[in-house]
N, C-alpha and C positions, 0 to 999 in steps of 0.2 A: 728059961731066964737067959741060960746064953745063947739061944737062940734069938731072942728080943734084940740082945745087943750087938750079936754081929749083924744082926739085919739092918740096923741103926748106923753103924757104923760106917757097911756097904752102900747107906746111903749119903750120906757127907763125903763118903772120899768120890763118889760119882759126882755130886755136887761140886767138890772143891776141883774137878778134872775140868766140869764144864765150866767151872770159873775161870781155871787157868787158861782154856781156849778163848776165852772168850776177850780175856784178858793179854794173850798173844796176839787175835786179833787186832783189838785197839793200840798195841805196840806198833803193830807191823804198818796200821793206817796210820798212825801216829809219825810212826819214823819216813813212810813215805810222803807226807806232809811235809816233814821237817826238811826233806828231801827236794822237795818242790820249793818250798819256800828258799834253802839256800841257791836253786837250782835260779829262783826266779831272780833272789839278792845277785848272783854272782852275774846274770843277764844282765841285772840293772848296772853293779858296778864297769863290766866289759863297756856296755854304753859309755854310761860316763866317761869311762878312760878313752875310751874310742874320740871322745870330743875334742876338738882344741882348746875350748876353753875351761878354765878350769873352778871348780865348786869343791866348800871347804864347809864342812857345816859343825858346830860345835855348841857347848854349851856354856850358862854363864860362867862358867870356873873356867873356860876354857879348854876344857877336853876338847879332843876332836873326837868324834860322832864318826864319821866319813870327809875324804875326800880323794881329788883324783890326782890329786898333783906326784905325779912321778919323784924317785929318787937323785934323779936327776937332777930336779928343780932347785936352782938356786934357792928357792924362797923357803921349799920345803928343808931343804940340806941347813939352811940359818935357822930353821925352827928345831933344830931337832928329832925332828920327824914327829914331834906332836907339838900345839901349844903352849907355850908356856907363861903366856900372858904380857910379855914386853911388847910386842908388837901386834896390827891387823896389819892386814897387805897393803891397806894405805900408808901406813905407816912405811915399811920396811921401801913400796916403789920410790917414795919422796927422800928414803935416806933419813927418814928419822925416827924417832923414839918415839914419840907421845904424839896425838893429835889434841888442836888445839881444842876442836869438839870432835869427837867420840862416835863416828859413824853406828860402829856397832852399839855402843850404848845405847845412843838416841832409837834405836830398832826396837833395843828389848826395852823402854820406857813405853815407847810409844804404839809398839807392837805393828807398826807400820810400813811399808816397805818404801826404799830409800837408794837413789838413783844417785851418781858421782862420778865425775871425769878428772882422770889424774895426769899430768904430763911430765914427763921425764926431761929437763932438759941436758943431762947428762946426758944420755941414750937417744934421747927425742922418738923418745918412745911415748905411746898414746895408751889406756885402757883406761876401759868402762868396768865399773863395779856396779853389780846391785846386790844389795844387803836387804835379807827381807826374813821377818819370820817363820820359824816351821813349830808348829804346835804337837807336840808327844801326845800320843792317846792314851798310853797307860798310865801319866799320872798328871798329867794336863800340865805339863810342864813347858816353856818354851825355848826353841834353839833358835841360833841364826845361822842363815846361810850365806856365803860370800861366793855370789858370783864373778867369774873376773873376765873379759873379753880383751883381747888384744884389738884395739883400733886402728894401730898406727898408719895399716895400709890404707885402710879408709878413709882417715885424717889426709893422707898422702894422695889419693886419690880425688880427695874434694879440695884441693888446696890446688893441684894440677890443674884439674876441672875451672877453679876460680880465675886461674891464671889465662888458660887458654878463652875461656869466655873474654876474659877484660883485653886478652889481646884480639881478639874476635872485633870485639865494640869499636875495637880504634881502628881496626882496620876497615870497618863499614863505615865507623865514621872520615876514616880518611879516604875514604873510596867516595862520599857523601860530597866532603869540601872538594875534591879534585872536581868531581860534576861539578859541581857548583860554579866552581872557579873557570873550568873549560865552559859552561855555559855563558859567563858571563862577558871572558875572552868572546866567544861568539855572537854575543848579540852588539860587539860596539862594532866589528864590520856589517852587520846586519843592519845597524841606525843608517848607514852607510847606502845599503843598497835600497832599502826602503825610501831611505828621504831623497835619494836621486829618482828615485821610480816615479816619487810623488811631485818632484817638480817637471820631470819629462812628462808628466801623465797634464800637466798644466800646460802644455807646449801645443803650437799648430801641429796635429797628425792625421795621416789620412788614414782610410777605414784599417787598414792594413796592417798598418804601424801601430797601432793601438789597439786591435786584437792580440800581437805579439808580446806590448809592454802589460796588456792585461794579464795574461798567462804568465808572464815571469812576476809580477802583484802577487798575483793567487799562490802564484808557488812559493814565493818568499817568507807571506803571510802564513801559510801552513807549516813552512821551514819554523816559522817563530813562534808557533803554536807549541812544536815537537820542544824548541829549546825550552818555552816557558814551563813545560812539562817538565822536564828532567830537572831543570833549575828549584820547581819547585817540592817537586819529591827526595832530591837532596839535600834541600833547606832541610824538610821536616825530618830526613833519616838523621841530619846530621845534630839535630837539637836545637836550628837556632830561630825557629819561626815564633813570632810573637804576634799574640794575637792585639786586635786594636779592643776599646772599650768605648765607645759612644754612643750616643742619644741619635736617631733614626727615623723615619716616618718608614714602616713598613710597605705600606701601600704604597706608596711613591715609586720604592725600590724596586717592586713588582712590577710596576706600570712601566716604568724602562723596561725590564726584562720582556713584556709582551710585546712591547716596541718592538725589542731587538730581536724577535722568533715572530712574529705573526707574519711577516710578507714571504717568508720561506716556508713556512707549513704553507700558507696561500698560493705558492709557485707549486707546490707539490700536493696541493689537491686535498690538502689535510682539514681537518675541525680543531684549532687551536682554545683551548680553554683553561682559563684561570678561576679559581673557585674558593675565594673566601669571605665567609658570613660574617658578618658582622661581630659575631660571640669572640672572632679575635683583632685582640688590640693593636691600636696603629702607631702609639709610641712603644718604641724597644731600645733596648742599652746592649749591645753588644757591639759584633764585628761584622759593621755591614759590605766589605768588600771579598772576607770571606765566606758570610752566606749566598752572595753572589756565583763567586768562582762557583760553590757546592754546586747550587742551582743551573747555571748555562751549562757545566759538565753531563748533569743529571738530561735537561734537556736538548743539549745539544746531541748526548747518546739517543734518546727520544726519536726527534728527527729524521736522525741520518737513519734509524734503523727500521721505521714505520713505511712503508710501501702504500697504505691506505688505510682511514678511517677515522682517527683522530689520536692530539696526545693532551695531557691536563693534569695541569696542578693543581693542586688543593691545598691548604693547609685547614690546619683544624687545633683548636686546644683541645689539649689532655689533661692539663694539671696547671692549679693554680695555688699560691703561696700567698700570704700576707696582706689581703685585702687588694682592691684596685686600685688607692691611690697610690701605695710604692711598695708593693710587693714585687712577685716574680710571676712567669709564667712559663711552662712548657709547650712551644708547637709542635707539631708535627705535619713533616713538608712532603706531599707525599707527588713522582711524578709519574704518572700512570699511562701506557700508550698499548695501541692495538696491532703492535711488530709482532715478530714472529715467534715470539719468547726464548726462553733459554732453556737448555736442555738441563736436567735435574746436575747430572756429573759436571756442566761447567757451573754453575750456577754456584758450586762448594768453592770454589776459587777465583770468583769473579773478581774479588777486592783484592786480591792478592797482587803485588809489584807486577808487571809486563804479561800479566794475564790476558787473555782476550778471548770472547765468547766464541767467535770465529779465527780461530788459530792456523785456518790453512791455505796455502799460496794460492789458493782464489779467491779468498775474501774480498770480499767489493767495499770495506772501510778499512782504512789504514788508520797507523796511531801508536803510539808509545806500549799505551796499552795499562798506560799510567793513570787515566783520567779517575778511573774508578778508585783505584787504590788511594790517590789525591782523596778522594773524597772520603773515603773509610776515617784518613788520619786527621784532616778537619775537623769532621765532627767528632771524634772522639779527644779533641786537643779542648772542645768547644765543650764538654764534657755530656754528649749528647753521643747515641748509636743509631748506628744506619741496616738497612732492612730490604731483604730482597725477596718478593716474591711471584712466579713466574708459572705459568704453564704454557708449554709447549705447541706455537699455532694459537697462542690463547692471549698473548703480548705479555706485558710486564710491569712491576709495579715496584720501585726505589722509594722506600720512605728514611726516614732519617727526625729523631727527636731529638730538641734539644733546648736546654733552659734560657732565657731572657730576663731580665728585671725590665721594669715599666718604666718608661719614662714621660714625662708631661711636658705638652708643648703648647702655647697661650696661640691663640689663633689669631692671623694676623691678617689686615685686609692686603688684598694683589697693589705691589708698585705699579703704578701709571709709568708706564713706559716714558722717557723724554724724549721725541723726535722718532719714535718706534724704532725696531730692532735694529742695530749696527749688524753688516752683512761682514763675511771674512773679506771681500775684496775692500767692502769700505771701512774695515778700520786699521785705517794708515796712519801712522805716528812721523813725526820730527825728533823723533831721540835720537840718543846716539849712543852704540851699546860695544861694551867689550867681549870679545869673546874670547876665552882663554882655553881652544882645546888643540893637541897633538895628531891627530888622526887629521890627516889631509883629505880626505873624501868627506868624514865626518862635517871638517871644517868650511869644505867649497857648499857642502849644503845647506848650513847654518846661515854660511856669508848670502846666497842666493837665494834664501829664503828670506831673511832680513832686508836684502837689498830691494826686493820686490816690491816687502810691504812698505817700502817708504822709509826704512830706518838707514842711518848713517853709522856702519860697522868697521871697528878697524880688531883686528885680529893678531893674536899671540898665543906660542907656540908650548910655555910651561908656565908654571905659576912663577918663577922668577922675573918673568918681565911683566907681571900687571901693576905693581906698585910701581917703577917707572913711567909704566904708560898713562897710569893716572895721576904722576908729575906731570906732566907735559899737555893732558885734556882733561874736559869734562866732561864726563860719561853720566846717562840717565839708570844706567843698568850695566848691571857684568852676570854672562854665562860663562860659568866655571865648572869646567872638567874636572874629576875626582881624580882621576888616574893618569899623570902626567909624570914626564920621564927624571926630573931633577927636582923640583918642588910641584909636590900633588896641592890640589885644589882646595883643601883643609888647611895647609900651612898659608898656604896664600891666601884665603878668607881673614888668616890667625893676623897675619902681616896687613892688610887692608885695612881691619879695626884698628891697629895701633898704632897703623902712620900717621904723620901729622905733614901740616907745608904743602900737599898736593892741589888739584887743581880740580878735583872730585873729592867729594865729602867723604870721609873716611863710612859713613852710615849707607853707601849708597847701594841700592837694591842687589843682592848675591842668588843669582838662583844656580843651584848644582845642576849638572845634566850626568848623569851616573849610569851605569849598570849594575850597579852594587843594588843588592836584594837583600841583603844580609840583616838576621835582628840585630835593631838597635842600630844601626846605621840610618835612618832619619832622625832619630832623638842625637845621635852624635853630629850631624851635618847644621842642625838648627843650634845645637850647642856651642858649636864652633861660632857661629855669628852669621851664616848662610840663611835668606830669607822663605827659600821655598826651593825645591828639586824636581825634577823631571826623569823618571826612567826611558833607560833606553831599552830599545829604539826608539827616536823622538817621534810624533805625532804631528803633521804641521800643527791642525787646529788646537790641539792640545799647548804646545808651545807658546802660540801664539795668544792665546786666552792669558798664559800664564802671565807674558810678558804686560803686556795691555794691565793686568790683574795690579801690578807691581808698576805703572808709570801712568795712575792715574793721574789726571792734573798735569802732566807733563806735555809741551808740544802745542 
């Protein structure tokens, strides 16, 4: 019997030994868990604190849970060192009490997270809060977290940023008007040597002489090529090109253009072609003097840069809007030649301002280097993009699309010529015409041009002597200078219409002769009371169409 039970007995206390190992065991994993986990908590908190910015996480009573804000911390040192429910950190940066809405609240309603910029303008101090849920797993309970980020630098740093950009713009854009205005200074002596050139070029010369006046021609004209360049890519840098909006025959427009490129591809040996089918329309409503510019640039590069074989345009629709009778339509103008292509690495910068495909001191074409870039800003002003593609030895192909609206035009029978075409030598006039410009070379070319065709010119030197001179005669016509030294050509139009008593109609024809390029500078010259304007450099035949244009009936 007592044997039975100390046998019993020796067995439970072996049992309860290997319970208790078993049982120190899972102490010993237990505490080394417990071990880990604070080992991992105090990693996470070092983090955090390591951070600059700082996270405050609590619950709805306001406990604090965690956070990292140092003893330090102002914000912390007013809390108490825990929450106490007066204030969130919005509150306390604004300096007040209460929010009118409840960042935190709105969290734990909505259980959503919740983004806020606060500024100090005490401190002008800047911080980013995000307030966003943290869900308990043990009893599915929710906390919020308040993260806080100091911006001020960044605020600082984009605000500097905005500054120096806006001073950037003005400075391109006053680098813009100064071209602008140095081109313009430059093209009224240039009217100058041009309209002398063109009436020497009118004169007895022997072979000799006239080889020489050619070669200063060609050079001038290329000189005005370069100025119209830079004049006109400072226009567009500086903001102030406006585009026109008119009704057009497209095909017409073209057909001049073939004109003006088919006896130069034919001197150099080339296959000139223009290629559009019928599927595109020949009424359009846009800008036809700047689809032009686009086009002569596109084919003028064409040309100069083809050695053999052929260059050609096409156009083509892509996209059509509104039906035909007055919707819209997309072309696409594409000019394609068999030059030498462009190499891949220029070809990423072609469009870019004084770029040039051949950029090295033996390039055999000269040039601003502007023409391309001209045309990148066109067409994207036109709200249309331009498109280059090119293989190397394989020639090149510029396309460019861009919208139109339709326009309709009643077809009309051809005028019967009266007495067949008037030549420039035979349309001579009896007028008698004022001309009101400052520039003395300008001026002996106007007079010698005038006087040739048969008109009777007297000349004045600023706009304050045209309303006298038109007390004293009668004039058929007045050229009026914009830019004159005491009263410009605008005040004296303004004075013209409101004289009375004179001896010339106060209505009588005003044409401006300008180098002004500027937008909105023809809607202001015709506002003024001015009939029609002439850019300079003056043109004879252009001039003299105009004048003729303005003294029909007259003589």
């Amino acid at each position: 019997m007592r044997t039975e039970a100390a046998s019993g007995f020796g067995d439970d206390a072996c049992a309860l030994r290997l319970r208790l190992l078993q049982l120190e065991e899972e102490n010993r994993a237990l505490t080394e868990t417990v071990e880990r986990l604070q080992g991992d908590r105090q990693l996470l908190e070092d983090i955090l604190n390591a951070i600059p910015d700082k996270l405050t996480v609590h619950d709805r009573q306001e406990h604090v849970v965690f956070s990292n804000w140092s003893e330090e911390d102002t914000y912390w040192e007013n809390q108490g060192g825990e929450r106490d429910g007066t204030a969130c950190f919005g509150c306390y940066f604004r300096g007040e009490k209460f929010c009118d809405q409840c960042q935190v609240e709105e969290v734990f309603e909505t259980r959503r997270q919740k983004i806020i910029e606060l500024y100090n303008p005490k401190t002008r101090e800047f911080r980013s809060i995000t307030v966003f849920p943290v869900m308990r797993t043990d009893d599915d309970s929710t906390m919020v977290a308040e993260y806080v980020r100091d911006i001020t630098a960044t605020r600082k740093m984009e605000r500097e940023l905005r500054v120096a950009k806006e001073a950037a713009d003005a400075a391109n854009k006053a680098k813009s008007e100064f071209l602008a205005s140095m081109s313009h200074e430059i093209r009224t002596p240039m009217n100058g040597v041009l309209g002398m050139l063109d009436l020497a070029m009118d004169t007895e010369l022997d072979e000799e002489q006239r080889e020489y006046l050619e070669a200063v021609q060609n050079s001038a004209e290329s000189l005005l090529a370069l100025i119209n360049d830079i004049l006109d890519f400072s226009k567009i840098e500086a903001g102030v090109v406006e585009l026109d909006s008119q009704a057009f025959r497209l095909r017409k427009r073209l057909s001049a253009l073939h004109t003006m490129f088919v006896h130069r591809a034919e001197e150099r040996g080339l296959d000139f072609r223009f290629s559009v089918p019928d599927s595109v329309p020949d009424g359009l409503v846009g800008d036809p003097l700047r689809l032009r510019q686009i086009l002569v640039n596109l084919l003028d590069n064409a040309l100069k840069f083809t050695d053999a074989g052929r260059v050609e345009l096409a156009v083509q629709v892509v996209d059509r809007h509104g039906g035909e009778a007055a919707g819209g339509v997309v072309l696409e103008f594409s000019v394609r030649d068999t030059g030498p292509g462009i190499m891949e690495a220029h070809q990423k910068r072609i469009f870019e301002s004084f770029a040039q495909a051949d950029g090295s001191f033996s390039r055999r074409h000269q040039g601003t280097g502007l023409g391309l870039a001209i045309c990148k800003r066109l067409v994207e002003l036109m709200g249309g993009a331009i498109a280059l593609r090119s293989t190397p030895g394989k020639g090149a192909e510029f396309s460019f699309q861009v919208p139109f609206e339709l326009a309709q035009f009643e077809e009309k029978a051809p005028k019967r010529a009266k007495g067949g075409e008037v030549s420039k030598a035979e349309r001579t006039a009896r007028g008698r015409i004022l001309v009101a410009e400052d520039h003395p070379v300008n001026l002996m070319f106007i007079e010698k041009l005038l006087t040739k065709h048969g008109f009777t010119v007297r000349v004045v030197g600023d706009g304050t002597e045209v309303v006298p001179a038109l007390r004293e005669e009668q004039f058929d016509l007045i050229l009026m200078d914009i830019a004159m030294p005491e009263m410009d050509g605008l005040a004296a139009t303004r004075a013209v219409r409101a004289a009375t008593g004179m001896k010339t109609p106060s209505s009588v024809p005003i044409i401006a002769m300008t180098a002004h390029a500027m937008k909105g500078d023809r809607e202001q010259f015709l506002a003024t009371g001015m009939d029609d304007y002439i850019g300079k450099p003056i043109n004879s035949d252009n001039l003299l169409s105009l004048i003729f244009k303005h003294m029909q009936g007259k003589g």
